[in-house]
C-alpha positions in Angstrom: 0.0 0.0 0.0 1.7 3.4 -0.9 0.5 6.5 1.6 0.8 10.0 0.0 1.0 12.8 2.0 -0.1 16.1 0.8 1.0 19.7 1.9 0.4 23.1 1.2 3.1 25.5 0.3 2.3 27.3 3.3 2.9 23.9 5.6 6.4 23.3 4.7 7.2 27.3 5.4 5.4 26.4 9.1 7.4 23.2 9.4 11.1 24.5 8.0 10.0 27.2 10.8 9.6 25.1 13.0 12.5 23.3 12.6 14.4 25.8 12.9 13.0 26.6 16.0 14.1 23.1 17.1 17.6 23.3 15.9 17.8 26.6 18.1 17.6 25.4 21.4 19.9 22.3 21.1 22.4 23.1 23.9 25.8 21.4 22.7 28.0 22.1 25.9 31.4 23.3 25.2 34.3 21.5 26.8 36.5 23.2 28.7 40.3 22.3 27.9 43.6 23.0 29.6 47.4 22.1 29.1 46.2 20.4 25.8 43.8 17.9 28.1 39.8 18.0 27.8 39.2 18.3 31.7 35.2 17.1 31.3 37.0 13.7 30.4 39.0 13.2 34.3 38.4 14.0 37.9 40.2 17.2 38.0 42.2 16.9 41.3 44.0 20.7 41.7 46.5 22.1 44.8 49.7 23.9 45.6 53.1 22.2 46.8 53.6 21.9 50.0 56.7 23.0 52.1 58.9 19.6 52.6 56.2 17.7 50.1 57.6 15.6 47.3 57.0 14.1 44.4 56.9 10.5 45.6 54.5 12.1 48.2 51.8 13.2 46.4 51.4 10.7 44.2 51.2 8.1 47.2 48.1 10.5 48.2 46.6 9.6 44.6 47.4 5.9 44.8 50.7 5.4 43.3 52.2 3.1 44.6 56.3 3.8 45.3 57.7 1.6 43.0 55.4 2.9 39.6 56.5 6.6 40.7 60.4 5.0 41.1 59.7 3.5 37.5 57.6 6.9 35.9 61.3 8.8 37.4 63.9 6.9 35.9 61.9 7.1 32.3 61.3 10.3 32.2 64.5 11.5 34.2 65.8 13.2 30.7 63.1 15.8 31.2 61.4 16.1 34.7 63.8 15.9 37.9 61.3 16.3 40.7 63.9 17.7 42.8 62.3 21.2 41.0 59.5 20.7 42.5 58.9 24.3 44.7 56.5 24.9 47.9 53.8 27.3 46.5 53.9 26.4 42.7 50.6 24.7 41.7 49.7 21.5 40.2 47.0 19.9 38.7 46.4 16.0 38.9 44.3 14.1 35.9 42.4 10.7 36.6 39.8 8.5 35.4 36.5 9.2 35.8 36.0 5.0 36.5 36.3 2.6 39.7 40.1 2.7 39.3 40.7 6.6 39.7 43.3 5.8 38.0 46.3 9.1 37.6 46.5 9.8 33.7 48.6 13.2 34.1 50.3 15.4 36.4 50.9 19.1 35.6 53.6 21.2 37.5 52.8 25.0 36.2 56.4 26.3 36.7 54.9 30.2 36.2 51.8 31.7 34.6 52.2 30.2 31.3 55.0 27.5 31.4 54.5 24.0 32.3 55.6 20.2 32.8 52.9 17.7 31.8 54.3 13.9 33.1 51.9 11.7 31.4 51.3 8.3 32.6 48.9 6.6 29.9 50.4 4.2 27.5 54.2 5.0 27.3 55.0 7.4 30.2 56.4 10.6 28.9 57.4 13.8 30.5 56.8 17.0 28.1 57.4 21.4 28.7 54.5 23.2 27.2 53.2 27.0 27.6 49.8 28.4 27.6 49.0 30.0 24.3 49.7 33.5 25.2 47.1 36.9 23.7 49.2 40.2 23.4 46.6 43.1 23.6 47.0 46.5 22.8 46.4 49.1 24.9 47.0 53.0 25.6 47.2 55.1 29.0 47.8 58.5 29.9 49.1 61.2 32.6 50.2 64.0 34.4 53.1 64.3 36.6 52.4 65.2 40.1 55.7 63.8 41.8 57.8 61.7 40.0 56.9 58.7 37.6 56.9 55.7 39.0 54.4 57.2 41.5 52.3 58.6 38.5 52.2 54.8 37.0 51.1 53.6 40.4 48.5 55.8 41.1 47.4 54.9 37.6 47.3 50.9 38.1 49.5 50.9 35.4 52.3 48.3 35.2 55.6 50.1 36.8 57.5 48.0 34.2 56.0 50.1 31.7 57.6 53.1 33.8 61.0 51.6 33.2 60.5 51.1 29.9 59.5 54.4 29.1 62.5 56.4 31.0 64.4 53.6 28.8 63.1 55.3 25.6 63.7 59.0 27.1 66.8 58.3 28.7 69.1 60.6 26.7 66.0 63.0 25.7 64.8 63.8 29.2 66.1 63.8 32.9 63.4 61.5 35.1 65.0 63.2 38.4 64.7 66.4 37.4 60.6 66.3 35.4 58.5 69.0 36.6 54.9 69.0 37.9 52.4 68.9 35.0 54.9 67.1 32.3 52.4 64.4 30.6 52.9 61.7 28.4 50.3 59.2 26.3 51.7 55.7 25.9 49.9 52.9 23.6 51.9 49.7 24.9 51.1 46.0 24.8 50.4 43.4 27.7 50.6 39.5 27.9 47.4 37.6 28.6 46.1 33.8 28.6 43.3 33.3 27.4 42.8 36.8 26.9 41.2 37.5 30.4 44.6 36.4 32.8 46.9 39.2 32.8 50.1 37.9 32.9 52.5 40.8 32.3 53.9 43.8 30.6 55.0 43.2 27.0 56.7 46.7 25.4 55.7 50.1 24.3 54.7 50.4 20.7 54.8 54.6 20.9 54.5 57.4 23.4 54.2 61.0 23.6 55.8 62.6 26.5 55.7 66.7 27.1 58.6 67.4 29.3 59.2 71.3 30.0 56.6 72.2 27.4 58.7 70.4 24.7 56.8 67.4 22.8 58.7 64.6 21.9 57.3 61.4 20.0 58.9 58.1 19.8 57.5 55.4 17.9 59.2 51.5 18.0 60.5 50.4 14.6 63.1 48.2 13.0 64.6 50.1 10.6 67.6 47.6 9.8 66.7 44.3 8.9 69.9 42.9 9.3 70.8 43.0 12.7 66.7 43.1 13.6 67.7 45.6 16.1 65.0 47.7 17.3 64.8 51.4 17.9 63.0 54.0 19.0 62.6 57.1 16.6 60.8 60.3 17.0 58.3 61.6 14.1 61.2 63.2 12.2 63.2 59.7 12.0 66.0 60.8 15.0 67.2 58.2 16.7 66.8 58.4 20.4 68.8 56.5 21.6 73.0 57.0 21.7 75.6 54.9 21.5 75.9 54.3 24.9 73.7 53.2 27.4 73.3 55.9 30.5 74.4 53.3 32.7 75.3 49.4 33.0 71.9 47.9 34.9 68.9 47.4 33.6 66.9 49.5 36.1 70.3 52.1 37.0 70.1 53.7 40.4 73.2 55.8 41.5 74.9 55.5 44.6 77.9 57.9 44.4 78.3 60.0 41.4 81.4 61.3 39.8 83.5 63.4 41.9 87.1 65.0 41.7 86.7 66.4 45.2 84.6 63.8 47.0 86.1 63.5 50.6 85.9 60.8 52.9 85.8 60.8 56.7 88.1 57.4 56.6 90.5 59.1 55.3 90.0 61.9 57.3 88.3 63.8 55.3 91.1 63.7 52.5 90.1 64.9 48.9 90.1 60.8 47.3 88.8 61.8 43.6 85.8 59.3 42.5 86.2 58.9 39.0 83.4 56.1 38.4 79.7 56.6 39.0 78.1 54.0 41.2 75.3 52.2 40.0 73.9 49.8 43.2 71.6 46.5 43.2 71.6 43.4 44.7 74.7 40.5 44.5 74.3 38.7 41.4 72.2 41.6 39.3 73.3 41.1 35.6 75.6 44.0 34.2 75.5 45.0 30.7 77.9 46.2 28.3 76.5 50.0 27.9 78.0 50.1 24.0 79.4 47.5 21.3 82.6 47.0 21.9 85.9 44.6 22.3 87.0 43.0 25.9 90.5 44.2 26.1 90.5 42.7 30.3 88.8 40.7 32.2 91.0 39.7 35.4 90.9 40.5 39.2 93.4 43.0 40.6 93.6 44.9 43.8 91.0 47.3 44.8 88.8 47.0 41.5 88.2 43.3 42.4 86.7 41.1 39.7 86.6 43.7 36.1 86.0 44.4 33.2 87.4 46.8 30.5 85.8 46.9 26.9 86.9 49.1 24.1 84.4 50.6 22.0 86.5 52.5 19.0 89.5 54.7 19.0 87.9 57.1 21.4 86.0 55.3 24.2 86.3 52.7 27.0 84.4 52.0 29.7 85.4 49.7 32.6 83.0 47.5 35.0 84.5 47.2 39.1 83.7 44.6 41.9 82.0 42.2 39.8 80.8 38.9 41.6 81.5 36.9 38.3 83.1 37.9 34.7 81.4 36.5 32.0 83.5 37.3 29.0 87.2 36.6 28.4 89.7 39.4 26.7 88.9 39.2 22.8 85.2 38.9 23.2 83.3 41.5 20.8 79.7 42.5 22.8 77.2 44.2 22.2 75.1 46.9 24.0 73.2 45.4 26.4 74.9 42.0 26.5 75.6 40.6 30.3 79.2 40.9 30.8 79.2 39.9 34.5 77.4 40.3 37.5 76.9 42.8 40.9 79.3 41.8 43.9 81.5 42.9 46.5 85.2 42.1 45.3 88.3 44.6 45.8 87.6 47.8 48.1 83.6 48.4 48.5 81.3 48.9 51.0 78.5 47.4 49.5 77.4 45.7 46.0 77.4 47.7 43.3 79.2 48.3 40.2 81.4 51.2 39.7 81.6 52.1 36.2 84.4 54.3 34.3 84.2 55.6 30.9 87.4 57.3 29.2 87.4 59.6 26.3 90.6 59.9 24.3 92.7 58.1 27.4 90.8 60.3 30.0 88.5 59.5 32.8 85.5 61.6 32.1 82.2 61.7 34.0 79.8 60.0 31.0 76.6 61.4 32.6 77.8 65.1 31.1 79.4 64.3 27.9 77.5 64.7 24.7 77.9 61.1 23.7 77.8 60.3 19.7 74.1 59.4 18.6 73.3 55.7 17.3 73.8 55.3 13.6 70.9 57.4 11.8 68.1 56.0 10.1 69.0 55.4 6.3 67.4 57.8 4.1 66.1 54.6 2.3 63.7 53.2 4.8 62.8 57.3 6.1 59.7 57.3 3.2 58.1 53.3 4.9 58.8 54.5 8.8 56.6 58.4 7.7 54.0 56.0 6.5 53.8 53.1 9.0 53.8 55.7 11.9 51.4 57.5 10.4 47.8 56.2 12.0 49.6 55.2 15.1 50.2 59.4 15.2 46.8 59.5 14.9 46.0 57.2 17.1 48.4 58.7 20.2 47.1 62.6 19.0 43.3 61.2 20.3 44.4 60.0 23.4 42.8 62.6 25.7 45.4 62.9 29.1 
């Protein structure tokens, strides 16, 4: 027997509506998934180390017997030594949702976004991964009231931006010396996982900063390809950054300045010229070459303890005192900013820090007043792309209201 069914034009418009309708308010849940894992699949066990707790320890808590976690160790001892294991840092244990709770996967998270997966199913394999990582643009603005750090702080805004920033100014402006009311617009990037953990401060892409009335523009760009170093240049191509470095630290905080008629009450108060500037931080804080250059010494003698001496043409050198550790050997070629050695107490100091010499044609001068040489100029050839890349990002710092 053959049933025909007959519908009106009108019907199938009602029942494709309808099915639509249907199709609407299907639910598919969405599964949520972590260190490359799809969590809805375990029991999701998570917790932080404990001071004195092991390895060995917690997987005993799970279940694991001593001689599996003896056996996971030795295979995977290539990779994971659980002897890195620190009190504090979190971890996440994966196991099956069945009778046997069985562990599939522990997950040490050695920071925000690295981590050591040791994975237990089939082969056992130990593995370093990294959360994918968002950088998002942002922009910020403001007016000086004391100094700048406090200005980023009462801001919320990262105080690693801060640095950065007096990095770009540091031969353009004086950041001990910026007067109430000096502003500045910044459009800089941060590091987020999964777009909603902030993680940390990535760079400045541009800023705008008035000091004494005076606007200045700087704008991030590579404008040789060849070395992919990157500079910072104002709106009319200048480089502003010199040849030097202003001092030999990453964040640079002077101690004792230079000083041809510094006197010391040890030496009863003697005239004892200081012909180095003092830059202090902690034992073991890296120290940078402050221009490219050649290592003509590296040795310890007398008072200057552990140093270094670079030349950086037929006019410049600049030596590095009281070093904890050398890192380069005489010979060496470096470049600005490489770590040459580290902060420590050797020869005659009273504390860590690094005292740091520049000469000028054989002459000890004090490098915070010479008019050091720029860095090499931006090639007329690559002037016309930089005008037109920096162009809306102009416009974009011009709109940022302070």
């Amino acid at each position: 027997m053959c049933v025909v069914f007959s519908c009106k034009e009108d019907d199938f418009e009602d029942l494709n509506e309808h099915a639509y309708d249907v199709e609407s308010v299907i639910d598919i849940p969405k599964l949520t998934e972590e260190f490359g894992f799809i969590l809805d699949h375990y029991e999701v066990i998570r917790d932080t180390i404990k001071k004195g707790e092991t390895f060995g320890v917690i997987m005993d808590t799970q279940g694991v017997s001593s001689q599996t976690v003896f056996e996971v160790v030795e295979q995977v001892k290539e990779t994971f030594n659980p002897a890195r294991l620190r009190a504090g840092k979190p971890y996440t244990i994966l196991k099956s949702k069945d009778s046997l709770a069985t562990v599939n996967a522990f997950i040490y998270e050695e920071n925000s976004s690295d981590y050591m997966v040791i994975d237990f199913t089939d082969k056992v394999c130990a593995y370093s991964d990294s959360k994918p990582i968002t950088i998002i643009e942002k922009s910020a603005s403001g007016i000086i009231d004391n100094n700048l750090s406090s200005t980023f702080d009462d801001l919320g805004l990262n105080i690693m931006a801060a640095y950065k920033l007096s990095d770009i100014y540091a031969w353009t402006i004086n950041f001990f010396k910026l007067q109430k009311g000096d502003r500045f617009k910044i459009i800089y990037t941060e590091k987020y996982i999964n777009d909603t953990i902030r993680i940390g401060f990535d760079d400045i892409k541009a800023a705008y900063f008035v000091h004494h009335e005076k606007p200045i523009y700087a704008f991030r760009f590579q404008a040789d390809t060849t070395t992919n170093v990157i500079d910072y240049y104002d709106d009319e191509t200048n480089n502003l950054r010199r040849a030097f470095l202003k001092g030999p630290l990453k964040f640079n905080r002077i101690s004792s300045r230079y000083n041809l008629k510094r006197r010391i009450k040890y030496y009863g108060y003697k005239v004892r010229p200081h012909k180095g500037t003092d830059f202090a931080g902690r034992v073991g804080t890296p120290i940078m070459a402050t221009a490219d250059g050649v290592v003509t010494k590296s040795e310890y003698r007398g008072g200057n303890g552990n140093y270094v001496k670079i030349r950086h043409n037929g006019t410049y050198e600049t030596q590095y005192l009281h070093m904890q550790k050398r890192l380069v050997k005489p010979g060496d070629f470096v470049q600005q900013g490489d770590v040459i050695g580290t902060i420590g107490m050797t020869g005659n100091t009273g504390g860590p820090h690094v005292c740091y010499r520049f000469w000028k044609n054989g002459r000890q001068v004090n490098p915070l007043t010479e008019d050091l040489p720029a860095s090499e100029p931006m090639p007329d050839s690559i002037k016309p792309r930089f005008q037109e890349y920096i162009l809306p990002i102009k416009d974009q710092l011009d709109q940022i209201s302070f």
